[in-house]
Backbone as ProteinMPNN parsed JSONL, in Angstrom:
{"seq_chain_A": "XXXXXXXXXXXXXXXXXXXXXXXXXXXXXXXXXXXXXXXXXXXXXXXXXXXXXXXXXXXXXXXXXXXXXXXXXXXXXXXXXXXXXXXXXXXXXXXXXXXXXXXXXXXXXXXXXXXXXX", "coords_chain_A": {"N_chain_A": [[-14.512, -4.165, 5.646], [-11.847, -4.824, 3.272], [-8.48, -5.33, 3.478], [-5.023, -5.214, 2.074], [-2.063, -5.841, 2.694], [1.123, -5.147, 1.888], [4.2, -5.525, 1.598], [7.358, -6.297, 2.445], [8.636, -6.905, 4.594], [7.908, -8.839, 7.514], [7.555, -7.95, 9.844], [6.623, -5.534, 9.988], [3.955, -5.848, 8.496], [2.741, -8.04, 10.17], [2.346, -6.267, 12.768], [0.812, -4.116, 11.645], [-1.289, -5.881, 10.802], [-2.199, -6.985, 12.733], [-3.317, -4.589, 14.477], [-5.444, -3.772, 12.464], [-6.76, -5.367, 11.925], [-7.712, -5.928, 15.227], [-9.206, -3.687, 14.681], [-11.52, -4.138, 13.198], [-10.919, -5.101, 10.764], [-11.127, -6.979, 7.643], [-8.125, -8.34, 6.655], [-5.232, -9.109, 4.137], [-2.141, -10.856, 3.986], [0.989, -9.933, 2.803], [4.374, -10.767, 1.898], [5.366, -11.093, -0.292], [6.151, -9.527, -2.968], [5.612, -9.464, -5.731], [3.804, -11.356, -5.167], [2.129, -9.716, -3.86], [1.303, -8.016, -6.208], [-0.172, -9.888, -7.635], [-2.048, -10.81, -6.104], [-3.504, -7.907, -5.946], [-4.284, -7.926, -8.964], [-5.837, -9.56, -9.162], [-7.745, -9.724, -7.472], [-10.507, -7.471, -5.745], [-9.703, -4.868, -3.365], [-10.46, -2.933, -0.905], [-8.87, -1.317, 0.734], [-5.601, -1.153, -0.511], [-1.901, -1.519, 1.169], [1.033, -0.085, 0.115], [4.331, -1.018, 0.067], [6.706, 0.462, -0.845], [9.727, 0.526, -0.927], [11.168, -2.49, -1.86], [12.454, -5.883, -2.315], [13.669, -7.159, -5.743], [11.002, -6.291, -6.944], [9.994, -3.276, -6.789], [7.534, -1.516, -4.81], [6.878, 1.02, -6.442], [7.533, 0.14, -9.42], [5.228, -1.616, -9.22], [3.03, -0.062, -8.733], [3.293, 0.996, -11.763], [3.257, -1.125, -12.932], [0.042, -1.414, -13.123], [-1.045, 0.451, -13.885], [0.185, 0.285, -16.571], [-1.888, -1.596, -16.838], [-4.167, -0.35, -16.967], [-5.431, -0.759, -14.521], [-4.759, 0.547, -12.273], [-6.325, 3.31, -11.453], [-8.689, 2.001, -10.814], [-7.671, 1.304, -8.181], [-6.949, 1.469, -4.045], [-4.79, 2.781, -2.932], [-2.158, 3.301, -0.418], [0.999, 4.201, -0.317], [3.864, 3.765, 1.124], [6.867, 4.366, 2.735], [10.335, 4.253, 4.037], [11.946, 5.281, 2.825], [12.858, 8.708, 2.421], [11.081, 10.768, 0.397], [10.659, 13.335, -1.851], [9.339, 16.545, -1.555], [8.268, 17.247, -3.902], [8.516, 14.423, -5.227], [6.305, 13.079, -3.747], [3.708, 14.545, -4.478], [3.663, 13.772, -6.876], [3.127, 11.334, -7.231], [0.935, 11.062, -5.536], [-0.855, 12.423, -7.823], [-1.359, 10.343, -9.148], [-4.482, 8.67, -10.216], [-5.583, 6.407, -8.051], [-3.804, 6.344, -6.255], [-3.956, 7.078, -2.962], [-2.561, 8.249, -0.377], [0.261, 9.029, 1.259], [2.571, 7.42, 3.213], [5.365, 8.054, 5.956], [7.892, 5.601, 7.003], [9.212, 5.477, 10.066], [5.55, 4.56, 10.563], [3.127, 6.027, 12.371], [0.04, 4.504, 14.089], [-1.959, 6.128, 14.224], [-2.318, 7.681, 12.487], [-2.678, 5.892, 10.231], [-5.724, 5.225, 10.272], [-6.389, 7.36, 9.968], [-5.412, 8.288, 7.272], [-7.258, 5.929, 5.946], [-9.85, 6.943, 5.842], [-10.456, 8.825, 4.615]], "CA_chain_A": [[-13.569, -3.555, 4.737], [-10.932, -5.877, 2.826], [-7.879, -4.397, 3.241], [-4.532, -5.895, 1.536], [-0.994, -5.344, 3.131], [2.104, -5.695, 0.817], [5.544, -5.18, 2.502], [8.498, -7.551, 2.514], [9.01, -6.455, 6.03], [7.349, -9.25, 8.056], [7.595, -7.267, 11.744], [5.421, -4.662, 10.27], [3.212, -6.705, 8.206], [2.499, -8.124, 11.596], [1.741, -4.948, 13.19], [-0.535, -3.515, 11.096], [-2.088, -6.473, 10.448], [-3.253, -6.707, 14.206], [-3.658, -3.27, 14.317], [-6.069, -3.522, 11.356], [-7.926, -6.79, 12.601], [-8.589, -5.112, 16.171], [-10.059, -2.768, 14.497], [-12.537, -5.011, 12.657], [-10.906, -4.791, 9.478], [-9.881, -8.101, 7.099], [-6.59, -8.312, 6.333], [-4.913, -10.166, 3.976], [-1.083, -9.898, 3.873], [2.086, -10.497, 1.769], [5.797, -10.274, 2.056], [6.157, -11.214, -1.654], [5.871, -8.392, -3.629], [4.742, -10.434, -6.739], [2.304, -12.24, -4.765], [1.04, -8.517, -4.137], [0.956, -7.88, -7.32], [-0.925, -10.794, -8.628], [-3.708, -10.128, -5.129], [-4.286, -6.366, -6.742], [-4.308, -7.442, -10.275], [-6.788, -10.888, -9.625], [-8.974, -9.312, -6.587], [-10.836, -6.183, -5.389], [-9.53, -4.79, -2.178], [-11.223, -1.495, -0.598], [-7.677, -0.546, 0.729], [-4.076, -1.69, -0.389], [-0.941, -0.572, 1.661], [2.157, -0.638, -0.239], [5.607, -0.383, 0.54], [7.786, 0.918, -2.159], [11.122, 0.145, -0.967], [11.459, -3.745, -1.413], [13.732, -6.155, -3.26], [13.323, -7.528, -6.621], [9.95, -5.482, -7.563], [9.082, -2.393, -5.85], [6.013, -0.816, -5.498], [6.514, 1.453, -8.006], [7.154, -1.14, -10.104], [3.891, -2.339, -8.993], [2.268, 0.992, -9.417], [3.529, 1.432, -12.624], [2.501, -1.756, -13.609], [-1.098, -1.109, -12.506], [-1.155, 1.669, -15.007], [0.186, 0.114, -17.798], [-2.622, -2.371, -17.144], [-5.455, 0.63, -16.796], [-6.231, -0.875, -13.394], [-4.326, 1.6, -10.93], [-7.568, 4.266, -10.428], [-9.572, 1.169, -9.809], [-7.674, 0.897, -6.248], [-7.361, 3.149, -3.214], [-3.237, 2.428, -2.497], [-1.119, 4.008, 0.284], [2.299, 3.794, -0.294], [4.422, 3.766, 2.695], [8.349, 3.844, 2.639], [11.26, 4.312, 4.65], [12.453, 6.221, 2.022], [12.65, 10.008, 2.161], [10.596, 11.533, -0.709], [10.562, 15.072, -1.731], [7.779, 16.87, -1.619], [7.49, 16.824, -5.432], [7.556, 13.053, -5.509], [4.842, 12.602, -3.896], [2.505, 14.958, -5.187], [3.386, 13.09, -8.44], [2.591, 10.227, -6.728], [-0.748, 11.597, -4.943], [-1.488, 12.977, -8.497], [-2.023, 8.903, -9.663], [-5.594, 7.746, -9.745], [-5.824, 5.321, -7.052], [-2.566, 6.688, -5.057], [-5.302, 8.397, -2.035], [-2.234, 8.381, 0.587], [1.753, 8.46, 1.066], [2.284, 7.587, 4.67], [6.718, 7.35, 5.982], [8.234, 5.242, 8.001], [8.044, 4.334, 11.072], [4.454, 4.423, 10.592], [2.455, 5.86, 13.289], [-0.789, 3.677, 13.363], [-3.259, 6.423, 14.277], [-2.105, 8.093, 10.772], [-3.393, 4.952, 9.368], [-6.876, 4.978, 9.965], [-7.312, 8.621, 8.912], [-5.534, 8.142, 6.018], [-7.972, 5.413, 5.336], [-10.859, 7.081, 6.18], [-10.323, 10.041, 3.255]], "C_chain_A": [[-12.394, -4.513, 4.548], [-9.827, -5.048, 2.802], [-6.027, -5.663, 2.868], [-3.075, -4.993, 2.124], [0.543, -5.943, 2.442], [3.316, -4.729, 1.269], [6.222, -6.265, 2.89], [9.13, -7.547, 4.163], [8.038, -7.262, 7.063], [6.817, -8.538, 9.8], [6.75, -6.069, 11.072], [4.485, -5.1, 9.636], [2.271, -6.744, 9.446], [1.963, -7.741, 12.501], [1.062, -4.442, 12.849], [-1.365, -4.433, 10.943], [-2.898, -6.492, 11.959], [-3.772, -5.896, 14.773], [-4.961, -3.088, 13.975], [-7.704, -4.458, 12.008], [-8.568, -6.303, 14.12], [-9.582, -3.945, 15.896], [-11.367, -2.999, 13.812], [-12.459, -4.972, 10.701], [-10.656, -6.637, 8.636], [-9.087, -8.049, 6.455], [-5.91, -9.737, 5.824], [-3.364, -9.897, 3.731], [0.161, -11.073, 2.858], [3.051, -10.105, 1.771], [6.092, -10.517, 0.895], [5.667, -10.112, -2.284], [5.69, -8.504, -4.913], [3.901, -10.936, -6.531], [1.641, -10.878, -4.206], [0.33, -7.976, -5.071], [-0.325, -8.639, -8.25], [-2.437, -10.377, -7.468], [-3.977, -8.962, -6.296], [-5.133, -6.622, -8.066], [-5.93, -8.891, -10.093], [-7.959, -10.74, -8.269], [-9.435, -7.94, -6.19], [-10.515, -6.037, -3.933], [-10.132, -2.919, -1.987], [-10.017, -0.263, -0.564], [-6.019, -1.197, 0.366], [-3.245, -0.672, 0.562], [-0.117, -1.424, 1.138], [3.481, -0.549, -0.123], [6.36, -0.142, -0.723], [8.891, 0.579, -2.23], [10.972, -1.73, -0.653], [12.259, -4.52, -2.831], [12.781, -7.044, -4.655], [12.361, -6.48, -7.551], [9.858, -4.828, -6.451], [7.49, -2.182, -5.866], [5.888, 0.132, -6.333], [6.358, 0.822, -8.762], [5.974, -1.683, -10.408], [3.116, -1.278, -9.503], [2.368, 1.247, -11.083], [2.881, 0.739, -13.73], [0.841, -2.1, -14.017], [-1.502, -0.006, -13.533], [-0.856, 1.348, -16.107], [-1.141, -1.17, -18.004], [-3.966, -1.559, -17.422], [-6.019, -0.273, -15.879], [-5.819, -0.179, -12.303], [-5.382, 2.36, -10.768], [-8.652, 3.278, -10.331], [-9.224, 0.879, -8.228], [-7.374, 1.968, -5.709], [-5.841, 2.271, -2.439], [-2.791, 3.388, -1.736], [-0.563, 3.309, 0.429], [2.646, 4.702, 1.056], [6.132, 3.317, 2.248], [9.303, 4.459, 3.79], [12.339, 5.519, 4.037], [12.187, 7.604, 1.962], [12.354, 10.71, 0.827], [10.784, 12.868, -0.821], [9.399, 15.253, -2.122], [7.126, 16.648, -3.645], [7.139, 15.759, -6.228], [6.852, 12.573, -5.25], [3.767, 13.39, -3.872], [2.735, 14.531, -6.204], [2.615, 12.061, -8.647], [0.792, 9.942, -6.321], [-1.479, 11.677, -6.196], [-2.425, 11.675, -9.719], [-3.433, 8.824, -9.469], [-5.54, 6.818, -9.172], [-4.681, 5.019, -6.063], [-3.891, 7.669, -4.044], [-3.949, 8.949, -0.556], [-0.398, 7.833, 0.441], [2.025, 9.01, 2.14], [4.086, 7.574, 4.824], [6.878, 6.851, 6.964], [8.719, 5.606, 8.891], [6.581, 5.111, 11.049], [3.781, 4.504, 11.937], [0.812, 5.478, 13.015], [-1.919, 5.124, 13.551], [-3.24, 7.682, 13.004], [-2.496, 7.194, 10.107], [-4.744, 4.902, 9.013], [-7.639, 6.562, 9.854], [-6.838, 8.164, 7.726], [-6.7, 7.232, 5.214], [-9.283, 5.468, 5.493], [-11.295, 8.235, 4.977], [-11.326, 9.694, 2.445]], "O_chain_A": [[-11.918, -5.027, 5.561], [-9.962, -3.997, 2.176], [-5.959, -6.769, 3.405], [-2.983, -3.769, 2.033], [0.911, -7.111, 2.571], [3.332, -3.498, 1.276], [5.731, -7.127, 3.619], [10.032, -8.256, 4.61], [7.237, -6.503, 7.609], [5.869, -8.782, 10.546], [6.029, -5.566, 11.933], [3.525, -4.708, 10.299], [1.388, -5.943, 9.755], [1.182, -8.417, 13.171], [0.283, -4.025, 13.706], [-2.509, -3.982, 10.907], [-4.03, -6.05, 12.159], [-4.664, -6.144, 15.584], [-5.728, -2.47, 14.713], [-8.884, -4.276, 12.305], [-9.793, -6.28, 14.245], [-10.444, -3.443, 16.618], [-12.244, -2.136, 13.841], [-13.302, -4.881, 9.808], [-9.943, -7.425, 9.258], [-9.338, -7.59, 5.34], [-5.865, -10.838, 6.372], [-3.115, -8.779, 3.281], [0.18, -12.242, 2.471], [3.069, -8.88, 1.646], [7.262, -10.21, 0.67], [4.513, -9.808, -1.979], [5.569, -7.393, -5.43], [3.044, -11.158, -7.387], [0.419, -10.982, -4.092], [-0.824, -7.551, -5.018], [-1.076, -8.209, -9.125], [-3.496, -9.856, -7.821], [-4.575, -9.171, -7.351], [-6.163, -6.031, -8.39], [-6.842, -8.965, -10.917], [-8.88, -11.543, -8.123], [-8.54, -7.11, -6.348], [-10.936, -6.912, -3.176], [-10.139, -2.014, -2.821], [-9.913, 0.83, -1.122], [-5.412, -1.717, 1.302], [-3.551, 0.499, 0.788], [-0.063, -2.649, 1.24], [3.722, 0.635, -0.361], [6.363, -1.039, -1.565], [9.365, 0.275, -3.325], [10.734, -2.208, 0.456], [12.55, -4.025, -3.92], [11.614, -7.433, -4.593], [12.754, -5.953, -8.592], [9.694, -5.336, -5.341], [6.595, -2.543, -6.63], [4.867, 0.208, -7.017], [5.204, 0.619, -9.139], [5.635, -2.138, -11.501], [2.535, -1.411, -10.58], [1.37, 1.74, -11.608], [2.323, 1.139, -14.752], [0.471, -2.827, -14.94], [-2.709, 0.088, -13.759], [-1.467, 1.953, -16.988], [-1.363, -1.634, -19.123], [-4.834, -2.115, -18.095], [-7.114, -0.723, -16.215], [-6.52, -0.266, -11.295], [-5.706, 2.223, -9.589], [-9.649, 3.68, -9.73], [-9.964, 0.453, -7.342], [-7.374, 3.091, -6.214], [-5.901, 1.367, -1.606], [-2.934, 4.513, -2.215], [-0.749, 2.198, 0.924], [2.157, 5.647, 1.675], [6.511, 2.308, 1.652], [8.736, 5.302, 4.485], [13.148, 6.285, 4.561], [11.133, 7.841, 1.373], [13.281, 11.201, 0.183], [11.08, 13.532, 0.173], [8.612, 14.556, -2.762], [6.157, 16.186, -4.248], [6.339, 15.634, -7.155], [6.365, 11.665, -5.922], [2.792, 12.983, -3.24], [1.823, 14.882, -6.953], [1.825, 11.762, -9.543], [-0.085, 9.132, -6.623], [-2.617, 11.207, -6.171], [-3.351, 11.773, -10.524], [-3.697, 8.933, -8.272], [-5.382, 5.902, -9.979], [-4.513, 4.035, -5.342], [-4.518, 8.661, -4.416], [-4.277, 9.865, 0.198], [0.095, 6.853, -0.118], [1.967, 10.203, 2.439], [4.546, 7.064, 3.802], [6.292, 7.259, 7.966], [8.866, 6.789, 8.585], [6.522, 6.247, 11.521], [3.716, 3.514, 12.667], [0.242, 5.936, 12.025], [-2.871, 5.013, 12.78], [-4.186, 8.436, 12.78], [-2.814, 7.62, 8.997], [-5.125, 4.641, 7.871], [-8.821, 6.881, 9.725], [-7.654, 7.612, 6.988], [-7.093, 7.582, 4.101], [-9.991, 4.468, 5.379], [-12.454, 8.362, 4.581], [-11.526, 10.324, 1.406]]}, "name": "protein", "num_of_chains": 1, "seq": "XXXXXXXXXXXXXXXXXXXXXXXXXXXXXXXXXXXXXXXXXXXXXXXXXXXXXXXXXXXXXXXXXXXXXXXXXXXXXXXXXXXXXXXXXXXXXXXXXXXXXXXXXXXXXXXXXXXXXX"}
């Protein structure tokens, strides 16, 4: 399973990525959040995880752009933020084709591999 980690946050990057890899996953990762963008839009990944809160481009941003391309319900994205949502933003969020999961920070990992087991 190819799985693609996009978060400007190198210390959890990091963490999930070894997380991910003990678990026999491959992991490819990115603190630029343009160079996430361009992975999603120029390869197939099984699972993205995206962080929403980061500088320059978020992941909305990213999501959004993903939709104006009609390639967002080609992927299987959990967003992940730090940020306190309300419940009605992310069932808006959930209600995306190819949003399957909206995990918050701090990220406990064994919420990770259900979510990505859905």
């Amino acid at each position: 399973m190819k799985v693609l980690l996009v978060d400007d946050n190198p210390d959890i990057t990091e963490l999930l990525s070894k997380f991910l890899k003990a678990k026999g996953y491959e992991i490819i990762v990115t603190n630029d959040p343009l160079d996430g963008l361009a992975k999603i839009k120029n390869d197939q990944y099984d699972i993205v995880f995206l962080d929403i809160q980061m500088p320059g481009i978020s992941g909305l941003d990213i999501i959004q752009e993903l939709e104006i391309e009609n390639i967002l319900r080609e992927q299987n994205i959990i967003i992940f933020s730090a940020n306190n949502f309300t419940e009605s933003e992310i069932d808006n969020l959930l209600k995306k084709d190819g949003i399957i999961a909206c995990l918050e920070k701090p990220i406990q990992l064994s919420e990770i591999l259900t979510v990505m087991v859905r």
